[in-house]
N, C-alpha and C positions, 0 to 999 in steps of 0.2 A: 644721527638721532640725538637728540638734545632731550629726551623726556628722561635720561638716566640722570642727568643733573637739575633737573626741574627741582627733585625733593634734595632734603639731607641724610643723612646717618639716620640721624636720629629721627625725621619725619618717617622714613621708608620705615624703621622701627618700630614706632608709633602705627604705623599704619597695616604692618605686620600682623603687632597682636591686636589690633580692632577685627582683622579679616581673619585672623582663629578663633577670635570668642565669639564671630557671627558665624564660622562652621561649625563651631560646637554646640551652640542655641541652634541654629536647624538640624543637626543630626539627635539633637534632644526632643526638638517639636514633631518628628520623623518618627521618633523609634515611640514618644508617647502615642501621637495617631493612630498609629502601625502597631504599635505594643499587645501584650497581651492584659494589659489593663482596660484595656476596652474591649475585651471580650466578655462575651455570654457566658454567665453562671447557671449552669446547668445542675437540676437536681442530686446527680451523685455525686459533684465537685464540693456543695456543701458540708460542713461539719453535723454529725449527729450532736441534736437539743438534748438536752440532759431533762429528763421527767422531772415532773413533778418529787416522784418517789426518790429515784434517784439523789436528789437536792435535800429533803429531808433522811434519806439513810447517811446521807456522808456529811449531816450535821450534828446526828444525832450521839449522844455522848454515853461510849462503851466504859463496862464495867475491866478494870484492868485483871 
C-alpha cells in the first residue's frame, strides 16, 4: 500500500488536527441540539418576579 507515503509528517499532522477540530465542532453542534438549552421552561423552573412592593421596600431608605 502506497497511501502511507502519499502525505508527509507534517501533511498527515496538519490533517490530524483539522479531523479533531471537525469532531469537536459536531460533538459541540450534538450536545447544543441535544442540550438542555433547548429545553422547555416550565412554570416552576422560573425565578419568582419580585413585586412591585417588594422593589420599593428594599429601595426605600431606613432610619439607622
Amino acid at each position: 500500500m502506497d497511501n502511507m507515503n502519499l502525505f508527509s509528517d507534517d501533511q498527515m499532522a496538519v490533517l490530524g488536527c483539522l479531523a479533531a477540530i471537525a469532531a469537536c465542532m459536531l460533538m459541540m453542534g450534538l450536545s447544543f441540539r441535544f442540550g438542555t438549552v433547548n429545553e422547555v421552561v416550565g412554570e416552576s423552573d422560573l425565578p419568582a418576579q419580585p413585586t412591585a412592593d417588594d422593589v420599593r421596600r428594599s429601595t426605600e431608605r431606613r432610619a439607622a
